[in-house]
Structure formats: C-alpha cells, structure tokens
C-alpha positions in Angstrom: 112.6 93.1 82.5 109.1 94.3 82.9 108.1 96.9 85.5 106.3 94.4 87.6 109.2 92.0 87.8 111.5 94.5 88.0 109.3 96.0 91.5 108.6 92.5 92.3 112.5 91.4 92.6 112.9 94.7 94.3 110.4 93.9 97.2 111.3 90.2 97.3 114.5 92.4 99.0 113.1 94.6 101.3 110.5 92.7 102.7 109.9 88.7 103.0 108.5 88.2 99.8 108.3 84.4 98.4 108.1 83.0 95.1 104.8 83.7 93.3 103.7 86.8 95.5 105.9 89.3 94.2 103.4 90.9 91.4 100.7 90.4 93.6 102.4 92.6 95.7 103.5 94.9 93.4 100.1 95.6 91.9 98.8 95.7 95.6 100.9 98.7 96.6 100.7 100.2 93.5 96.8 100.4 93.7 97.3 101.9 97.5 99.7 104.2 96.5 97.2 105.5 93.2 94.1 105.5 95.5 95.2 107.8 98.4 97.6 109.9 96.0 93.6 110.7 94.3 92.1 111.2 97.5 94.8 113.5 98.8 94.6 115.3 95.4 90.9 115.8 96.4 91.5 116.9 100.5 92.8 119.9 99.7 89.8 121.1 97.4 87.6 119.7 100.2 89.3 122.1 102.2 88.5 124.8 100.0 85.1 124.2 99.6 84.6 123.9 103.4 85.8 127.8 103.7 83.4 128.2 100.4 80.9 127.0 102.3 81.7 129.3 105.4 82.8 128.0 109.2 79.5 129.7 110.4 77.4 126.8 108.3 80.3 124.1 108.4 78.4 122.2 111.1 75.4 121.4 108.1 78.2 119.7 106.1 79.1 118.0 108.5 75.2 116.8 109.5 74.7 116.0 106.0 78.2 113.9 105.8 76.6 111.7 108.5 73.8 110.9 106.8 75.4 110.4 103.6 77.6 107.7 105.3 74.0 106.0 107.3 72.6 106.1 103.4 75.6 104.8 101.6 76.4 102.2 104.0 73.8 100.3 103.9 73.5 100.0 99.9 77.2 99.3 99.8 76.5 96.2 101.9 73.5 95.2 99.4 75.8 96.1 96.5 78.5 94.1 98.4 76.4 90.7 99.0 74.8 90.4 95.5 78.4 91.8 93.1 80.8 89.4 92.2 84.4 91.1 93.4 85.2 92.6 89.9 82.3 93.6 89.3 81.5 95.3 92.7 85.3 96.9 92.3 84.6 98.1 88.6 81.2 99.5 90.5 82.4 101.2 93.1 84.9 103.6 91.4 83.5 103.6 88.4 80.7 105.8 90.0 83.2 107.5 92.2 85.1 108.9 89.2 82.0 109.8 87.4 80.7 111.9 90.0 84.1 113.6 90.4 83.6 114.4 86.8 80.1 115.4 87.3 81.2 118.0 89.9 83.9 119.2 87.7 81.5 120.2 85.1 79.0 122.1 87.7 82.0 124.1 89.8 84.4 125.2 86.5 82.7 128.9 86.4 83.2 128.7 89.9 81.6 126.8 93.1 78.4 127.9 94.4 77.2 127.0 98.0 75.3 124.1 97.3 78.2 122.7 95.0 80.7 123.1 97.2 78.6 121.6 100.2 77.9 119.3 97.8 81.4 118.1 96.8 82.6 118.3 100.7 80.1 115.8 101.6 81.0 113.7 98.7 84.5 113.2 99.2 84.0 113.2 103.0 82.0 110.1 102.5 84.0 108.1 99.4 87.0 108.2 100.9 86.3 105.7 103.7 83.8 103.3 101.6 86.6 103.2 98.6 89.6 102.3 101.5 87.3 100.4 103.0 87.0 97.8 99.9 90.4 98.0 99.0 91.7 96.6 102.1 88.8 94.2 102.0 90.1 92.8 98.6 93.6 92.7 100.3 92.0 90.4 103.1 90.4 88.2 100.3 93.1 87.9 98.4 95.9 87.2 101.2 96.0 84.6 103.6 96.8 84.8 107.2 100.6 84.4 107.3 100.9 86.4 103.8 99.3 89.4 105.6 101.8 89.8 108.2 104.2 89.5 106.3 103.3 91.9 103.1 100.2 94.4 104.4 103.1 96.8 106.2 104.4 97.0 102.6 101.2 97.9 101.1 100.4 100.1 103.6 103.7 101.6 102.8 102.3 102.2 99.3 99.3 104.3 100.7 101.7 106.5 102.7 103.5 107.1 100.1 100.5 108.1 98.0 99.2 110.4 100.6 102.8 112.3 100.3 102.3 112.5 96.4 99.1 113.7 96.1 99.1 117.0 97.9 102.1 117.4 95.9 100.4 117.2 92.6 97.7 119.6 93.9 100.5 122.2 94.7 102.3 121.9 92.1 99.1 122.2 89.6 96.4 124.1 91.1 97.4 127.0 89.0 97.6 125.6 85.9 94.5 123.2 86.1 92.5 124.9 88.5 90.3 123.6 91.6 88.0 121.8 89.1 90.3 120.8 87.4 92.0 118.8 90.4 88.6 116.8 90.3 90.0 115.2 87.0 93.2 114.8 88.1 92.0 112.4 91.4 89.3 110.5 89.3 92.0 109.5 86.6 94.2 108.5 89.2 91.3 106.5 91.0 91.0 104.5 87.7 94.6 103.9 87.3 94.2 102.5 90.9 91.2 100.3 90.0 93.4 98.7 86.9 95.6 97.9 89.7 92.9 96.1 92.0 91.5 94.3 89.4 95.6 93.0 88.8 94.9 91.5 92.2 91.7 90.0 91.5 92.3 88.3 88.1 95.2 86.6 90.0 92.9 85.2 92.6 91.4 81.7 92.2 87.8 82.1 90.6 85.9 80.3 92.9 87.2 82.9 95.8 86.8 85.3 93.3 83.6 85.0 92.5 82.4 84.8 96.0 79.9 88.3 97.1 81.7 90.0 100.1 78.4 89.6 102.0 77.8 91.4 106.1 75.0 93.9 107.1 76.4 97.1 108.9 73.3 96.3 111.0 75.2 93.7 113.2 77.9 95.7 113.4 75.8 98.4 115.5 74.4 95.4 117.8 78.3 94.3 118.2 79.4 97.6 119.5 76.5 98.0 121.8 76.7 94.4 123.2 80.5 95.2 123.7 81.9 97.5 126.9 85.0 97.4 125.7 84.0 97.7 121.7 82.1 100.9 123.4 85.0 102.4 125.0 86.5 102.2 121.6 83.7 104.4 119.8 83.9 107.1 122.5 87.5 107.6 122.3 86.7 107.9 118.0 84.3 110.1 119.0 86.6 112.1 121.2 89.3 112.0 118.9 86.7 113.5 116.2 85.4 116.1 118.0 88.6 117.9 118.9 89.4 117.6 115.4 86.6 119.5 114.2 87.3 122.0 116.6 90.7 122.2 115.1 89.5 121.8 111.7 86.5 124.3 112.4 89.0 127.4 113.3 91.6 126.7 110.5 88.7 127.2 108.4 87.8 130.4 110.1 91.0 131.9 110.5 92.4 131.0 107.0 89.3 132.9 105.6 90.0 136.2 107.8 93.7 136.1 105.8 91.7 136.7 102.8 93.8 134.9 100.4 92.3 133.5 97.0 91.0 130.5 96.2 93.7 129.2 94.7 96.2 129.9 97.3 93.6 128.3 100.0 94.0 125.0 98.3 97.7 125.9 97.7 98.0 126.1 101.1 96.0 122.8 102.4 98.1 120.7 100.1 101.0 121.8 102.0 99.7 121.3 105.3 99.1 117.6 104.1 101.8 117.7 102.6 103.4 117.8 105.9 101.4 115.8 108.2 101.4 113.0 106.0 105.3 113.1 105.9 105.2 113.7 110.0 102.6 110.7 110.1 104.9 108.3 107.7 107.7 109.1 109.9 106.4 108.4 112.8 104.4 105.1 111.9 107.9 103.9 110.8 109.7 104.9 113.5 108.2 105.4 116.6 104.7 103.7 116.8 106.0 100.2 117.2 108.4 101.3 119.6 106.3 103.4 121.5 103.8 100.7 122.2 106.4 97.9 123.0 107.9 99.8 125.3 105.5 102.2 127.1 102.2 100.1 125.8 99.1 101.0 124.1 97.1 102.8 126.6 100.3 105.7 126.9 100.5 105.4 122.7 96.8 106.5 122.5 97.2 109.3 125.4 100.6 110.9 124.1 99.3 112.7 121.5 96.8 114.6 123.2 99.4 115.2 126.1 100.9 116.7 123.4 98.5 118.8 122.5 97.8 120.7 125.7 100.7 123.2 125.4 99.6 124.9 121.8 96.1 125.0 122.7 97.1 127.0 126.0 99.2 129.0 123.6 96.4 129.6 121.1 94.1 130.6 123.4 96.5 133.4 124.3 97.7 134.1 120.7 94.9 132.8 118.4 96.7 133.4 115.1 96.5 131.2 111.9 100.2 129.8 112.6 99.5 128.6 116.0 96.3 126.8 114.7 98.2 125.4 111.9 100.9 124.1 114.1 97.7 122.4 116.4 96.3 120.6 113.1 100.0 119.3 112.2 100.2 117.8 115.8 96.9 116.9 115.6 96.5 114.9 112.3 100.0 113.6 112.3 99.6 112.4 115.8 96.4 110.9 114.5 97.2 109.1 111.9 100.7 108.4 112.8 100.4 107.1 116.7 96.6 107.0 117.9 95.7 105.0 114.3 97.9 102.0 114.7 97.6 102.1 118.6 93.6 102.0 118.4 94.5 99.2 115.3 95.9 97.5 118.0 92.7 97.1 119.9 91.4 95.4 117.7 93.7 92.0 118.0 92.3 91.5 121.8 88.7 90.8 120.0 87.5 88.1 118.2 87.4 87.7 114.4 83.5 88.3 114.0 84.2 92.0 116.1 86.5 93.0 113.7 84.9 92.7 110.6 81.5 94.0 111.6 82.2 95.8 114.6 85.2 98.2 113.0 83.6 98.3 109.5 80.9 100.8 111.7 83.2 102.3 114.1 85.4 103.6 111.3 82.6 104.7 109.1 79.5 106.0 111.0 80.5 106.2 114.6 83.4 108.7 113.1 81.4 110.5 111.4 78.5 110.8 113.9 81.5 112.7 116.2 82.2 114.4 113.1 78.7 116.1 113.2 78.5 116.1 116.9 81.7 117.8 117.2 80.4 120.6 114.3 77.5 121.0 116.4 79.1 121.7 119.1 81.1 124.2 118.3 78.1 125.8 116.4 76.4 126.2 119.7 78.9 127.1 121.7 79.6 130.4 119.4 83.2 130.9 121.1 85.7 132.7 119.5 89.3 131.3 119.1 90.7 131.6 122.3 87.0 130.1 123.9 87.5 126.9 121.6 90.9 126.7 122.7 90.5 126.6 126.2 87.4 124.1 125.4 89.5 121.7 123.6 92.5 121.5 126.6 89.6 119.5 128.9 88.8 117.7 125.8 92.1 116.2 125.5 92.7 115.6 128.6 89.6 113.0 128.2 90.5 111.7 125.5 94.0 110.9 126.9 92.3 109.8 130.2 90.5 107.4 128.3 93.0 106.4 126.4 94.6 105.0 129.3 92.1 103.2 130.5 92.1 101.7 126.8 95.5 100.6 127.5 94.6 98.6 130.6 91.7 97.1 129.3 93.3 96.2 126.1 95.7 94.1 128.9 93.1 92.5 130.7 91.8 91.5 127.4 94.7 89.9 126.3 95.2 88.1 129.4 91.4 86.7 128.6 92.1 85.4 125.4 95.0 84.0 126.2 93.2 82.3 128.5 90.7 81.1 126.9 92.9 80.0 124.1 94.8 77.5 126.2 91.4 76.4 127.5 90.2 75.7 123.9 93.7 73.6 123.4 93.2 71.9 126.3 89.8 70.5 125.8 91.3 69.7 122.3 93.4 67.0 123.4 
C-alpha cells in the first residue's frame, strides 16, 4: 500500500472522510504541515536578524514590512486574476524559494545590516501571502460541507508543521548554520508546493483553470463601510501592538545576555517550539469549549486578562525569563484562543466580507499595527519596566474591546438569523 492510501485509510478513521477524498486530504495536510514546518524553520532566523539589526532601529523594519505588504499585495491580486491556479502556485513559491536562496548566498560570510533588515522584511511579508494562497486553493478545491468536515484536519497538519520546524532549526543550526537554515525552509517550501499541486491536478479543469480574481482595493472600502468589520481591525491592531512591545524587549534583553549568534536562533526555536505546542494544545482543547461555554467576547479578553499579572511582575523584575514567559503567554494565547475566537467573527458576516474584507485585515491592517506599535515604542524610549507598565493599560483595552466584540458578534447573529428566515419566507 502506497503512502497516500496508507494516510488516506488512516484519516478516513479519525475524521469523517468519504470515499474519493481521502488523498485529497492526505496531500492537503501534508502541504500544510511542509509549508509552516519552512516558515517556522525561517522565524527563528528572523528573530536573529531582528537583534542583528538592533531593538533601537527595529521600528524601520517594521515600517518597511508595511510597505512591503501595501506593494506586494496589490501585484499578488494582478498576478492572481490573470494566472491559471498552477501556474500562479508554481509562481508564487517558486520566487519565494529563490529569494531564500538569494539571501543565503549574500549572509553566508555573515549578515550585514541591510541583509539582515533585508531578510526580516522578507519573511515577515511571505509568510502571510504564501498561507494566504494555500487556504485559498483549499477553498477552491473543497466544497462547503467538505470543509467542515476536513479543514480542522488540515489545519491540524499546519500545527503540526509549526512544532517540527523550530525543531529542525535547533537541532541543525550548528551544523548548517543561520544561512544555511534558508536552504533548509526553501526545500521544504517546494516539497510543500508538490503537494498543492497534488490538490490541483485532482481538481476538475474547468475550476482549475479558473484566475482567483478580487482587488485588495474593495477590501479597504469593506472594512471602512463596516462598524463592526472596524472594531475587528482595531482589536488586530491592538493585539499587534502589544506584541511588538513584547517582541521589541525580547529582542533587547536577549542581546544584553550576549550570547552568539548561533545560540540566539538556538534559543528562538525553542521558544516556538513551545508556544506552538502551548497553542496546538489549547486550540484542541480548550478553544471550542471556551467559546461554547463562556462565548466569544470572554475567549478574545482572557488572554489579555491573562497577561496583566507578568507584566506587573516585569515591570518590577525586568529580566529575560520574565519577558520570555510574557511572549509564551502572549503568542500561545494568540494563536491558540484570540485566532479562532476572532475566526469566529467572521461567520456573523456575509460571504463577500469574508473574502475581501479578511484577506486585508489579516495582511495590511496587521501589519500597519505592526509598524505602529514599533513606532511607538521608538518614541516612547522607556526602558523595560516603562514598557511594562505601558502595556498593562494596553491589554486591558484590548480585553475591553474584546468584550464588546463578543456582544456585538451576538447581536449580529441574531440579525442574520433574522434576516435568513426573512429571505425563506419571502421564498415560499
């Protein structure tokens, strides 16, 4: 039995997988689990160039992040409505890995400032454009009642790829170096595009060969037109700028413990290590519950609840462990309650809101907090414990708002519902 059957009969008993979808699947989480195992590969030597670049001119990387997303954006979307879906695929990493390359040619004698800042924006910008298409090819490729049943299983495959790949980096950083890690992710990005195009060549041509189309353009006008779709951005934004105040002193107090370059990344790659295996964790067992229970306006707000304690105690004891106990809590929280909480949001809009309005809310509006967050910070000039004590009022907005979230995410609900039996009604 090949390895695809062999995984396919496998997930056919673990998750309600019918005839015919089992290698689809298979090839589906395989190509999750290969892309975020190469971008967490990467994160760690992003993390390393941001302390090559030094916390006092982190908020310029952060600037020019921004405006790599508002450039690549846009020519995504062009590439996007004129590429067949292969094609567009095949584009898209294709240049991805050959940049990686490209940079591991420029930083092997070691990274100067513009390389690092360089590589930092690079990765900081790929890895939401090349995520973003995946699940987009999952969307074209599934139907409705196939997604609900299968994307928790190939989001599964990601998670499990974002535990692997910090490994790898920890494991090899030694041997291979940080340049060489650059290989190491662009390999496993083409591994992961074999996969995708697994999915593609299995789709029926004429949906196959249809351009992906949209304009990042009505996206903006969507989120503007849209109180609620507003509140949404602010809370990203929120959420962002605490966590480059986080991210910010991490950088500045792992450079003061004067450890080498190696053991930097060494250490990153454990740190992601761990919130990734905090994150998968809790997504499995305790998000669902958590907003079944206690709803999705008290999901968003516990984490920064959460958070209020160890920034009082940083600001007291500002020392690296502290910090690095704030960025577990922080990302894991993130990515593991907050993320499927503020996915949740998204089923009280309509279909058009979600495809345009999200597509810029993940992308640019996150990064714009990114950089306005850096900035921030930059003029503030605090040292630890001032940041600390900055960020307590900080969360407490962000889990304010998050509540509010919750209680418009109701009355939105309610709406649709509404309006749904409305529609029906008319109907007959």
């Amino acid at each position: 039995m090949s390895v695809p059957s062999a995984a396919a009969a496998l997930g056919a008993r673990l998750v309600d997988c019918r005839p015919g979808e089992g290698r689809l699947l298979f090839w589906s989480f395989t190509g999750f689990f290969l892309l975020l195992a190469g971008y967490y590969v990467l994160r760690p030597v992003r993390e390393e160039m941001g302390v090559e670049i030094g916390p006092d001119k982190l908020q310029w990387a952060f600037t020019l992040t921004l405006a790599g997303m508002l450039a690549i954006v846009p020519l995504y979307g062009w590439a996007a409505a004129r590429l067949r879906r292969r094609r567009l695929l095949a584009t898209v990493f294709g240049i991805t890995a050959a940049v990686l390359a490209g940079f591991q040619a420029s930083i092997a004698g070691g990274a100067s400032t513009a390389a690092a800042l360089a590589l930092f924006v690079w990765v900081s910008v790929f890895n939401l454009v090349v995520v973003s298409l995946f699940w987009t090819t999952m969307a074209d490729r599934f139907e409705h009642a196939q997604a609900r049943r299968l994307f928790g299983m190939i989001a599964a495959g990601g998670s499990s790829g974002a535990l692997v790949g910090p490994t790898i980096t920890a494991l090899s950083v030694h041997a291979v170096g940080v340049h060489g890690l650059l290989l190491v992710s662009a390999a496993l990005l083409m591994l992961s595009l074999l996969c995708l195009l697994q999915v593609v060549d299995r789709q029926p041509e004429v949906a196959a060969g249809q351009p992906l189309g949209g304009s990042i353009w009505a996206g903006l006008a969507e989120v503007a037109a849209s109180p609620y779709l507003a509140m949404i951005g602010l809370l990203i934004v929120l959420q962002s700028v605490l966590g480059t105040f986080v991210y910010f002193e991490q950088a500045r107090l792992v450079k003061a413990a004067a450890l080498s370059a190696e053991a930097r990344t060494q250490l990153f790659a454990a740190i992601d290590l761990a919130v990734n295996l905090l994150a998968l964790g809790l997504q499995a067992l305790l998000a669902g519950r958590l907003m079944q229970k206690l709803g999705v306006g008290l999901t968003l707000a516990a984490v920064p609840l959460l958070l209020l304690v160890p920034l009082a105690i940083l600001a007291a004891m500002p020392v690296l462990t502290v910090l690095l106990l704030i960025q577990l809590l922080s990302r894991a929280g993130g990515h593991g309650l907050m993320r499927p909480a503020r996915e949740a949001l998204f089923t009280a809009v309509d279909r058009e809101s979600r495809y345009k309005a999200k597509n810029v809310l993940d992308t640019v509006v996150s990064r714009a907090g990114d950089a306005l967050g850096a900035w921030l910070h930059a003029a503030a000039g605090l040292a630890t414990p001032g940041v600390a004590l900055a960020a307590i009022p900080a969360a407490l907005a962000l889990a304010w708002l998050g509540r509010r979230l919750g209680r418009r995410y109701q009355r939105q609900v309610a709406g649709t519902a509404v309006a749904d039996d409305a529609a029906k009604a008319a109907a007959s």
